[in-house]
C-alpha positions as CSV (number, residue, x, y, z in Angstrom):
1,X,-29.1,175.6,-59.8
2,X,-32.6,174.7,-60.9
3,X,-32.1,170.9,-60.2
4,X,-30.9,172.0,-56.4
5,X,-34.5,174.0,-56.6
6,X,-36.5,171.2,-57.9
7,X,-34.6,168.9,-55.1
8,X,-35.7,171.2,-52.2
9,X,-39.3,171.2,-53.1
10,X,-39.7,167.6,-54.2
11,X,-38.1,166.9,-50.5
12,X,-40.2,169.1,-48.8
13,X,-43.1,167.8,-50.8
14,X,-42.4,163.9,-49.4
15,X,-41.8,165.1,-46.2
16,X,-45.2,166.9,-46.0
17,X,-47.0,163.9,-47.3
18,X,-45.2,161.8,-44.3
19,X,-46.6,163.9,-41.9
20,X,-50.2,163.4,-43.4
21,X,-49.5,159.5,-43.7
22,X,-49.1,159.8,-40.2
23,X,-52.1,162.0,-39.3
24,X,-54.1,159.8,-41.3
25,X,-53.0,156.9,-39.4
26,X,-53.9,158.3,-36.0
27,X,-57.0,158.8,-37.0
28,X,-57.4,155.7,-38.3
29,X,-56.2,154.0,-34.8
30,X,-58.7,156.3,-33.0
31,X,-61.6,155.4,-35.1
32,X,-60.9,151.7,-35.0
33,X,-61.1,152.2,-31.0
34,X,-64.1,153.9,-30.8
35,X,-65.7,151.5,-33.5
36,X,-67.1,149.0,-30.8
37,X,-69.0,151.6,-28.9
38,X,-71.3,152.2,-32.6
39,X,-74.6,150.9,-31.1
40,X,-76.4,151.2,-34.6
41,X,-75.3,147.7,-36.0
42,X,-75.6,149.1,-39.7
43,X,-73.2,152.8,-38.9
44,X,-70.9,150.2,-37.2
45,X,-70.7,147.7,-40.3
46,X,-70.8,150.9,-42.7
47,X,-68.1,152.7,-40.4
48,X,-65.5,149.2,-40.3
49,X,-65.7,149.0,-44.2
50,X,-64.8,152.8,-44.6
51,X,-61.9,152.6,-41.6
52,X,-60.8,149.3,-44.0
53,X,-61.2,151.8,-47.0
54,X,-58.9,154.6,-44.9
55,X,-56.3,151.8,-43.9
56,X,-55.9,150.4,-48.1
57,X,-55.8,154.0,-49.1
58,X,-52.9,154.8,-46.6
59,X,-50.8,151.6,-47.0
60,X,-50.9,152.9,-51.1
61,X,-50.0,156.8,-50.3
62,X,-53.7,157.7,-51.6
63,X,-53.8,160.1,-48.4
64,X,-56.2,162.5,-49.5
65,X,-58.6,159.7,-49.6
66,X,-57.5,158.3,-46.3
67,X,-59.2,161.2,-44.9
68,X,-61.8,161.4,-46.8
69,X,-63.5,158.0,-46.0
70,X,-62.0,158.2,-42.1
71,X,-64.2,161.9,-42.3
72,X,-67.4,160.0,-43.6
73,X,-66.7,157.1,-40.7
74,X,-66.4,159.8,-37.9
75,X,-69.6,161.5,-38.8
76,X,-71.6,157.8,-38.9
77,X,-70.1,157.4,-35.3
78,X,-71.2,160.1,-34.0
């Protein structure tokens, strides 16, 4: 019985950390579209090395830090 239990929540664990691999990688596709319109040429370098920083991190399953460096490139875009 406890090996069903630990089953369920390791599933519902991966399946949760699908979803954010996914969030994380619509993010990433929406800041990598608005990254041409960065006037500032030094936010718009800084900005591409953290969306290339998001985009590592979510091809390795590091998804917590996906969003973290996509959070810090948002807020240099705006």
């Amino acid at each position: 019985m406890k090996g069903i239990g630990m089953a369920l929540i390791l599933a519902g664990a991966v399946m949760g950390a699908g979803a954010a691999r996914a969030e994380c990688a619509g993010d990433l596709a929406a800041l990598q579209a608005k990254l041409p319109q960065v006037q500032d040429a030094k936010r718009r370098e800084e900005a591409r090395l953290l969306i290339e920083k998001a985009s590592i991190d979510q091809q390795h399953g590091r998804t917590s830090l996906c969003e973290a460096a996509l959070a810090r490139a948002g807020t240099l875009m705006k």
